[in-house]
C-alpha positions as CSV (number, residue, x, y, z in Angstrom):
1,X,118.0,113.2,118.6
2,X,116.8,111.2,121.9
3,X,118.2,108.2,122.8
4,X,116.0,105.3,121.3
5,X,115.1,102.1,122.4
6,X,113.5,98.8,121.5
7,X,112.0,96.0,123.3
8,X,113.0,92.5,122.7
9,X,111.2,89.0,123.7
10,X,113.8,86.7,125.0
11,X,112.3,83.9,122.6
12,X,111.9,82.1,126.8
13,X,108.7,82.0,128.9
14,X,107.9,82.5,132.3
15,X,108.0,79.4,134.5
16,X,104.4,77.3,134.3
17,X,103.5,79.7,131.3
18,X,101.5,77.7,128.1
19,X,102.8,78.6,124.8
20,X,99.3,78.1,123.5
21,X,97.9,80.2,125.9
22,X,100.5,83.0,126.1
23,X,100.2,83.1,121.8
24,X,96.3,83.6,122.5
25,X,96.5,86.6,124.8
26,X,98.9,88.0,123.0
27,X,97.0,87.8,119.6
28,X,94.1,89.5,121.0
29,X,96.0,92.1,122.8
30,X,97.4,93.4,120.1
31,X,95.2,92.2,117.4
32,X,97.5,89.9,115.6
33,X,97.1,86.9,113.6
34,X,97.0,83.6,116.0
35,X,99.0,81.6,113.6
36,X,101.9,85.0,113.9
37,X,101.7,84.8,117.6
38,X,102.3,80.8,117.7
39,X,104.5,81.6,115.3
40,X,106.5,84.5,117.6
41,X,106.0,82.7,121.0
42,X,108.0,79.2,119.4
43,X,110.3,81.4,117.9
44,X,113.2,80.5,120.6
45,X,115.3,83.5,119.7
46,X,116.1,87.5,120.4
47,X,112.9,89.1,118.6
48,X,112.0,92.8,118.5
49,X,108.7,93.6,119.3
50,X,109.3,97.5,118.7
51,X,112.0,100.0,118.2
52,X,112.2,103.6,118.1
53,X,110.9,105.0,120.9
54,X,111.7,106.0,124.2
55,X,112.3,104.8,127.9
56,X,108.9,105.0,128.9
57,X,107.1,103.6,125.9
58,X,109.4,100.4,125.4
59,X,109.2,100.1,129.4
60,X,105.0,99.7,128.6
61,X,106.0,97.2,126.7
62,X,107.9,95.2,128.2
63,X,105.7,95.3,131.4
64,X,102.8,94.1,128.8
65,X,104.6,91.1,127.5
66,X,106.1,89.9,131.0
67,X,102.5,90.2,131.9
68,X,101.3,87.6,129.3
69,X,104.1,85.6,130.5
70,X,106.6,86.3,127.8
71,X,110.1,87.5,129.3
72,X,111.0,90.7,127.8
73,X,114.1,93.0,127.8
74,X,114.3,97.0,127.2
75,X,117.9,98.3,125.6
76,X,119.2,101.2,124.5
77,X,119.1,100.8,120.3
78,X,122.7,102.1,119.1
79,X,124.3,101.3,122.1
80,X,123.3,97.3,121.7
81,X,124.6,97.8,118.1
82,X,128.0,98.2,119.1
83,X,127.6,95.9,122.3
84,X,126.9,93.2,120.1
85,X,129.9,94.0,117.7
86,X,132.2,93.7,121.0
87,X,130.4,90.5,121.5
88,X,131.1,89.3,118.1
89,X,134.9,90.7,118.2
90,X,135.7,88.5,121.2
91,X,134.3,85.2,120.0
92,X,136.0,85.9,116.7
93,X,140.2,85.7,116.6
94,X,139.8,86.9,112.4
95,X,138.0,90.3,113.9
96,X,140.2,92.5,115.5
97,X,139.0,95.8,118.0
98,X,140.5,97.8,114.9
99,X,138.3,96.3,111.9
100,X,135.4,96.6,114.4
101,X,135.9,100.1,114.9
102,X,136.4,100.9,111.1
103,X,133.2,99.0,110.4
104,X,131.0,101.1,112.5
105,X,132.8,104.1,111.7
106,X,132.4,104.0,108.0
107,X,128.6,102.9,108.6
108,X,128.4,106.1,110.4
109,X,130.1,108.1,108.3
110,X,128.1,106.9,105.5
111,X,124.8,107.6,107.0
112,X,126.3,111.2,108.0
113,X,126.9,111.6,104.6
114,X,123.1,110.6,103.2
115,X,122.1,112.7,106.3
116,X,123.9,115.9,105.3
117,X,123.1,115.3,101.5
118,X,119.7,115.0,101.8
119,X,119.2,117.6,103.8
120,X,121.2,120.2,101.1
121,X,119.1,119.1,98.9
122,X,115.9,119.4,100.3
123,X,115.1,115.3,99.4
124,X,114.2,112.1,100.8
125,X,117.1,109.6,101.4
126,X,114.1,107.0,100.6
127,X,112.3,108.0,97.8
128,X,113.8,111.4,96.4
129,X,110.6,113.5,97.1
130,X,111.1,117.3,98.0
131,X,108.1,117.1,99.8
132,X,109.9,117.5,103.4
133,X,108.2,118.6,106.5
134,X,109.9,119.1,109.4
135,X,111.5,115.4,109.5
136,X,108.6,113.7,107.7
137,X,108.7,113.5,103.9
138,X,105.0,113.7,102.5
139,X,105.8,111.8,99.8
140,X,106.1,108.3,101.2
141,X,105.6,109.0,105.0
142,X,108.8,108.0,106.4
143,X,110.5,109.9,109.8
144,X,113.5,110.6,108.0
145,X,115.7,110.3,111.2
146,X,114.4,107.1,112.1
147,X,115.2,106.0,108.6
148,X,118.6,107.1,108.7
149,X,119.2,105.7,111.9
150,X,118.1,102.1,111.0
151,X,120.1,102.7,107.9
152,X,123.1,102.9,110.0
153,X,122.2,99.5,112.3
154,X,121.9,97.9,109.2
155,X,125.4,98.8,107.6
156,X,127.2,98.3,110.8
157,X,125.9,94.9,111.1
158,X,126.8,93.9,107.3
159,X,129.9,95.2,108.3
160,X,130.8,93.0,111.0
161,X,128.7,90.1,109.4
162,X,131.3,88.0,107.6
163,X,134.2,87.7,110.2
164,X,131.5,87.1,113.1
165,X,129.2,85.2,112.2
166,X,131.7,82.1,111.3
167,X,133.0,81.8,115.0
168,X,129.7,82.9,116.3
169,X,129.2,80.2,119.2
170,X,126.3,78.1,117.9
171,X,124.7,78.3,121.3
172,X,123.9,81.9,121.2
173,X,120.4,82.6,120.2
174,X,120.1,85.1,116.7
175,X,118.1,88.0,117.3
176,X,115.4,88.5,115.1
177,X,113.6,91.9,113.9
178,X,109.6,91.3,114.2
179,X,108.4,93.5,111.8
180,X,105.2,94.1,109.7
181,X,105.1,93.3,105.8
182,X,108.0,91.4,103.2
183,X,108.4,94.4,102.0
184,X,110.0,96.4,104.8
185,X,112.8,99.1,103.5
186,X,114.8,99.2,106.9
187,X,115.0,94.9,106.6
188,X,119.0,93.6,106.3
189,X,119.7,91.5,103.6
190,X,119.5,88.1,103.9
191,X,117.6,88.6,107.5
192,X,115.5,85.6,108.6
193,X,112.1,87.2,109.3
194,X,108.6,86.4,110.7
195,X,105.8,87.7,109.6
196,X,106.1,91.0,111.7
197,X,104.2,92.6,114.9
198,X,105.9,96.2,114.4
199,X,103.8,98.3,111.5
200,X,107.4,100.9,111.3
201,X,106.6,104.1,108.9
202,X,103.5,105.0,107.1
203,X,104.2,103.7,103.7
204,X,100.3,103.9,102.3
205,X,97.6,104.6,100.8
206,X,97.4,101.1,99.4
207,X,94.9,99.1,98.1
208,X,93.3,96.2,100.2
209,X,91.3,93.5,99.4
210,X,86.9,93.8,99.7
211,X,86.9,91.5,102.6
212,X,89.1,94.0,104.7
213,X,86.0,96.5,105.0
214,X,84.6,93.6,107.2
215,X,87.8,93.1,108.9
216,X,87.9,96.7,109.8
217,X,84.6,96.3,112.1
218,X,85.7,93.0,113.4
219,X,88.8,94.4,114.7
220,X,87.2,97.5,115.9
221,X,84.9,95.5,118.2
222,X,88.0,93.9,119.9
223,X,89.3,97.3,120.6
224,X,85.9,98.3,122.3
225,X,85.4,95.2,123.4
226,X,88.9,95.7,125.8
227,X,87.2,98.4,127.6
228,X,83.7,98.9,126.4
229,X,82.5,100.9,129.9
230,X,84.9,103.8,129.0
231,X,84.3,103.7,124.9
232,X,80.4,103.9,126.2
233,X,81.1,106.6,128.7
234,X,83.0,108.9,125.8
235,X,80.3,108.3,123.1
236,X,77.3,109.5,125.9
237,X,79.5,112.9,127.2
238,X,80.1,113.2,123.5
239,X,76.5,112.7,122.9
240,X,75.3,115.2,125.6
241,X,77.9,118.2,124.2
242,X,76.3,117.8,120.9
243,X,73.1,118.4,121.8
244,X,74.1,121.0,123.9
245,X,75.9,123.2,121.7
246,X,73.2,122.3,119.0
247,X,70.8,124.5,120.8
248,X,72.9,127.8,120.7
249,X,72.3,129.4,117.5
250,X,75.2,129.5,114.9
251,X,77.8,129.5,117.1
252,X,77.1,126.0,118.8
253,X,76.5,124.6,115.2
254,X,80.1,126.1,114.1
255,X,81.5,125.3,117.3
256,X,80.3,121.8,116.9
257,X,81.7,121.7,112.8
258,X,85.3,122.7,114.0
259,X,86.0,120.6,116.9
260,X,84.5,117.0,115.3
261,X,87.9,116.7,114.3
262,X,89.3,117.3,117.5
263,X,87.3,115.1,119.1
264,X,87.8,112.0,116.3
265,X,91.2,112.7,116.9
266,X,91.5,112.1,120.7
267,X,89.1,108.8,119.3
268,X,92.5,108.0,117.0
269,X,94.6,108.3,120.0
270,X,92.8,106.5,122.2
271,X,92.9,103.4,119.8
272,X,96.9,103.7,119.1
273,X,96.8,104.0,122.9
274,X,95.4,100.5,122.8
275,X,97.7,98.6,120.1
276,X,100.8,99.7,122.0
277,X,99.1,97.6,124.8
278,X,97.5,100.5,127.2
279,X,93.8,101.4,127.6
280,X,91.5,103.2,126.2
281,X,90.1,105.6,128.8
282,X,88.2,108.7,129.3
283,X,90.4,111.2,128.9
284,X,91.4,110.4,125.4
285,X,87.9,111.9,124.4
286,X,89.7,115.2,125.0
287,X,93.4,114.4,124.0
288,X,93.3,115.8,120.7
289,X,93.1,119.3,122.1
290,X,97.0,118.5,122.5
291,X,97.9,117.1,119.6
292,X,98.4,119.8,116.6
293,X,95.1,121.3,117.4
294,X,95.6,124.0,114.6
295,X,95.3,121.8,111.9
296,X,92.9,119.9,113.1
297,X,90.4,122.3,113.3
298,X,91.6,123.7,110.1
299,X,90.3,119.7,108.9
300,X,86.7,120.9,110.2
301,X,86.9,124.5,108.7
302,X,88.1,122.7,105.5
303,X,84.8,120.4,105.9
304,X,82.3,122.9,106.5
305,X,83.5,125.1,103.4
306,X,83.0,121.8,101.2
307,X,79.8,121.4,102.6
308,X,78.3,124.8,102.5
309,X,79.6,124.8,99.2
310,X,77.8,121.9,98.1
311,X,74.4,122.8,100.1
312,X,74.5,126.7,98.4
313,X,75.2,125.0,94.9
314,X,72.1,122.5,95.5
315,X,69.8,125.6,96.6
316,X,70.8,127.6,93.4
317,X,70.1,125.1,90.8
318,X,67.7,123.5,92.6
319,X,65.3,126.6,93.3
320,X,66.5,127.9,89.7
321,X,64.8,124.7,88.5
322,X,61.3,125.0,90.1
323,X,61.4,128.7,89.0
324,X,61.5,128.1,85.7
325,X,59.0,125.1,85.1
326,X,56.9,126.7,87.7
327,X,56.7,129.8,85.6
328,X,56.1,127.5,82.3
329,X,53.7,125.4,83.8
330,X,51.6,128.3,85.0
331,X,50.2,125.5,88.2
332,X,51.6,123.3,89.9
333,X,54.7,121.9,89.3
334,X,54.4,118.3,87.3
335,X,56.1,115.1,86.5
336,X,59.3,117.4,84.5
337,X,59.6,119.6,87.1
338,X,60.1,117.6,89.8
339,X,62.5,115.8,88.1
340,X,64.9,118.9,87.4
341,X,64.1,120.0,91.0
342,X,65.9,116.2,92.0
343,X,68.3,116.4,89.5
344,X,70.8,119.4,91.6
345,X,69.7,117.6,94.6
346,X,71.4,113.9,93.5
347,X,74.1,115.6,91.8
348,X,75.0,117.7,95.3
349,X,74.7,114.6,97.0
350,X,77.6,112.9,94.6
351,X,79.5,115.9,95.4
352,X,79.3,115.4,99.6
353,X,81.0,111.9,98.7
354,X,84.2,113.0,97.8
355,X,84.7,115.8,100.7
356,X,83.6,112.7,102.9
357,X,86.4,110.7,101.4
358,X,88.6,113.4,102.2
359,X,87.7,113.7,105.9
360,X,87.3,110.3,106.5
361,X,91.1,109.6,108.0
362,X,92.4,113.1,107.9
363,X,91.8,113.7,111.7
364,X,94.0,110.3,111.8
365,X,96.5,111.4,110.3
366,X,96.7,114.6,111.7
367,X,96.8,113.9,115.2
368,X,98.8,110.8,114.9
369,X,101.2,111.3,111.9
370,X,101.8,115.2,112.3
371,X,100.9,116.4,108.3
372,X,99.2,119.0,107.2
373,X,95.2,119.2,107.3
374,X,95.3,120.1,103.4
375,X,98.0,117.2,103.2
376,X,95.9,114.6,104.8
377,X,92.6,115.1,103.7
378,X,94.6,114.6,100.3
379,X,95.6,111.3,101.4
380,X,92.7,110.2,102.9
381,X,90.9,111.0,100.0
382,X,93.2,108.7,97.6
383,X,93.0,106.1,100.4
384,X,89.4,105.8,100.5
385,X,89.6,106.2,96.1
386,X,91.7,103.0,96.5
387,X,89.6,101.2,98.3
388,X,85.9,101.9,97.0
389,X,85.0,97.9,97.5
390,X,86.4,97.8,100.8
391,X,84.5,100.8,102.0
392,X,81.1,99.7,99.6
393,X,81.5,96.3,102.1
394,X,82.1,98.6,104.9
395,X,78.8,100.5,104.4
396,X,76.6,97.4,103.8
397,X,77.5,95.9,106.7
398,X,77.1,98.7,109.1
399,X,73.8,100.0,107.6
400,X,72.6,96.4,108.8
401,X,74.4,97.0,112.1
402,X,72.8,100.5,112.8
403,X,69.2,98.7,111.9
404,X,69.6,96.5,114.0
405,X,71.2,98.4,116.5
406,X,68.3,100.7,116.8
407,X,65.4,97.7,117.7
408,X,66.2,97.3,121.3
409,X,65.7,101.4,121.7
410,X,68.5,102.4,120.5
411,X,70.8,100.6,123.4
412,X,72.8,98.6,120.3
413,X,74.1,101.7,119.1
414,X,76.2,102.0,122.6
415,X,78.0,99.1,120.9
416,X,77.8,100.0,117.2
417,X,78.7,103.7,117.2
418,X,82.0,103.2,119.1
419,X,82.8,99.9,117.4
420,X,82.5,102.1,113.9
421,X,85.0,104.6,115.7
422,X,87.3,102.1,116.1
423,X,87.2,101.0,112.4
424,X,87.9,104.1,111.2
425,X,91.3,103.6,113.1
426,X,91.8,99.9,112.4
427,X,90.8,101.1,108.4
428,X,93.8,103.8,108.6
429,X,96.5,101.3,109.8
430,X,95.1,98.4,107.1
431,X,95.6,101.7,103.9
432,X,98.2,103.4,105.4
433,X,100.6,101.1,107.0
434,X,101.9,97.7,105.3
C-alpha cells in the first residue's frame, strides 16, 4: 500500500492573522459550519484536517490552510504513530523501549490477523458483508485498507495510553482527530473530538432532514460562486456539443445518451476538486473520460434501456387505447377515450421517476467512489427513496429558480443550471457521507 499521509493544523496562527477572520475564510472555503471553524481555529491543539492520502494531496492542503493563515504540517501517518510512541517512552520512566515495541507489535499483529481473516473469508472486517470489490465492500462503503490501517493507529495508541499519558508533560499540546459525524467507526475511545472537517468513508444512503433539499442549492451556489467564469464556460461548450450532436441522426442522440454520464461525472469531480480546496476549471468538463469510463457509460446505456422501455410501453397501451374506443365510438374519440389514452401516458410518466432516482447520483458514485454502474444506480435509487421530502423541497425550489431564471432571456440559467450541478454533488455527500 502507498505510504499515507495526513495534514495537521498546529492549533497556532500566522503572525497578525484574526481568528475571526481566518474561521470565516475557512468556513466558506470548504463549506463548513462558522460556529465548527471558530470552533477549530480556537482549538489550540494538534488537529487533523485529513488523512489518508498521499504526498501531493496533503501538500494541497497544507498550502490551502497556511494560505488562510493557519500554520499547517504534512507527516507521514504510521511513521508519526510510532514517533509519537518514542516521544511518549522518553517522557515516561514506567514505559520502557521494550513495552513500546510489544505495544505496536501486537497492534500490528492483530490488524494482520483481521487483514488475513477477512480476506479468507471473503468479508468485511466492518460490517461482515461478502459484498467485496476490489478493496471496497458494497455493503457499507468502506476502503477496507484504510479501515484496517486506522484500526491499527488506534490499538497502538491504546496501547501506549496508560503508561504515557500520566508523565505526559502538561505543556505538550494533545493532537486532536477533526473528523465528520459522532458516530465515526475509526474514532479511539474516549477521544476528545470536535465536530469534524474530514467526511472519512462513504457510510450512506441516509436519511436527511426536508430543509437539507434547500441546503443542497445553497451550498451549490458557493461552489459556483468560487469560480463562476469557468462553471459558465463548461455549461456553454456543454451546451454547444448538445446541440451539435442533436443534429446527426440516431447516432448523435445515442452518442449524446451514453456520454451524459461521463460528462456529470467530470461535473462530480470538478466539485470534490473544490472541497479539497482546488478549483473548479475547464478541464474537469472532460475528466470523467478518465475515471472508470466503462461503467459510466454502461450508467447511460442502463438509462436509455429504462427509458425506451418506458416510452415503447406508453405507445402500446396508449395507441391500444384510442384503437379500441375509436373503433366503439365509430367518430371521434370522446370524453372516455381520452381518458384511457392519458391513463398509459401518467402511468409511464410514474415509471420515468424511479429510473430518474436511479441515475440521479450514480455518475457520482461511479467516478468518485469506483462501484459498479448496476451497484450505484442501486444506491442512488435508495438514496433518493430516503429522502423523497428533501428532494420534493429540492424540486419546488428550483422550479421557481428556473422561472425565474428564464425572465432576463434566459441569462439566469448561466447561474441556475451549474448551481443545480453543484447540488447534485453537495446532495451525494449530505446521503452518502455522515
Amino acid at each position: 500500500m502507498a505510504e499515507q499521509f495526513k495534514v495537521v493544523f498546529t492549533g497556532d496562527l500566522k503572525d497578525g492573522a484574526v481568528p475571526d477572520q481566518v474561521a470565516e475564510q475557512f468556513a466558506k472555503r470548504f463549506s463548513c459550519g462558522l460556529d465548527r471553524a471558530v470552533k477549530l481555529v480556537q482549538s489550540g491543539r494538534d488537529v487533523v484536517i485529513k488523512s489518508g492520502v498521499d504526498k501531493d494531496k496533503a501538500e494541497k492542503y497544507a498550502s490551502v490552510l497556511e494560505s488562510l493563515g493557519m500554520v499547517a504540517r504534512v507527516e507521514a501517518a504510521m511513521v508519526l504513530q510510532l514517533e509519537d510512541d518514542e516521544q511518549e517512552t522518553e517522557a515516561s520512566p514506567q514505559v520502557s523501549a521494550t513495552s513500546t515495541t510489544a505495544s505496536v507489535s501486537a497492534a500490528s499483529m492483530t490488524m494482520e490477523t483481521d487483514s488475513e481473516s477477512a480476506a479468507d473469508n471473503g468479508t468485511c472486517p466492518k460490517c461482515g458483508s461478502d459484498r467485496i470489490k476490489g478493496d471496497n465492500c458494497l455493503g457499507c462503503g468502506i476502503i477496507i485498507s484504510k479501515y484496517l490501517a486506522l484500526q491499527e493507529e488506534e490499538q497502538g495508541a491504546q496501547g501506549m495510553a496508560p503508561a504515557a499519558a500520566a508523565s505526559q508533560p502538561s505543556s505538550q499540546k494533545p493532537e486532536v482527530v477533526y473528523q465528520m459525524g459522532d458516530a465515526n467507526p475509526y474514532q479511539a475511545p474516549n477521544a476528545d473530538l470536535t465536530p469534524d472537517f474530514e467526511q472519512g468513508d462513504m457510510t450512506g444512503p441516509v436519511s436527511v432532514s426536508a430543509g437539507n433539499g434547500w441546503r443542497w442549492l445553497a451550498e451549490g451556489f458557493l461552489y459556483f460562486k468560487r469560480n463562476p467564469v469557468a462553471w459558465i464556460l463548461t455549461f456553454l461548450a456543454w451546451m454547444v456539443i448538445s446541440v451539435v450532436l442533436s443534429f446527426i441522426p440516431l447516432i448523435g442522440s445515442l452518442a449524446l445518451a451514453l456520454i451524459s454520464p461521463v460528462i456529470t461525472a467530470g461535473y462530480m469531480l470538478g466539485c470534490r476538486e473544490q472541497e479539497e480546496g482546488g478549483d473548479f476549471q475547464f478541464g474537469h468538463l472532460f475528466s470523467g473520460f478518465s475515471h472508470n469510463l466503462g461503467q459510466l457509460i454502461l450508467v447511460g446505456v442502463l438509462y436509455l434501456v429504462g427509458m425506451i422501455a418506458i416510452t415503447i410501453g406508453i405507445a402500446f397501451f396508449a395507441g391500444g387505447a384510442a384503437l379500441l374506443f375509436g373503433n366503439m365510438s365509430g367518430a371521434g374519440m370522446g370524453p372516455e377515450a381520452m381518458s384511457a389514452l392519458m391513463l398509459p401516458i401518467l402511468l409511464g410518466m410514474a415509471a420515468i421517476i424511479p429510473l430518474v432516482m436511479a441515475y440521479w447520483f450514480a455518475p457520482a458514485l461511479v467516478a468518485l467512489n469506483d462501484i459498479s454502474a448496476i451497484a450505484a444506480m442501486k444506491l442512488s435509487f435508495m438514496g433518493c427513496l430516503r429522502n423523497l421530502l428533501p428532494f420534493l423541497l429540492y424540486g419546488l425550489i428550483l422550479t421557481l429558480l428556473f422561472a425565474i431564471g428564464t425572465i432576463p432571456f434566459g441569462l439566469g440559467l448561466l447561474i441556475v443550471i451549474p448551481m443545480m450541478v453543484a447540488s447534485m454533488y453537495t446532495a451525494y455527500r449530505d446521503i452518502f457521507y455522515s
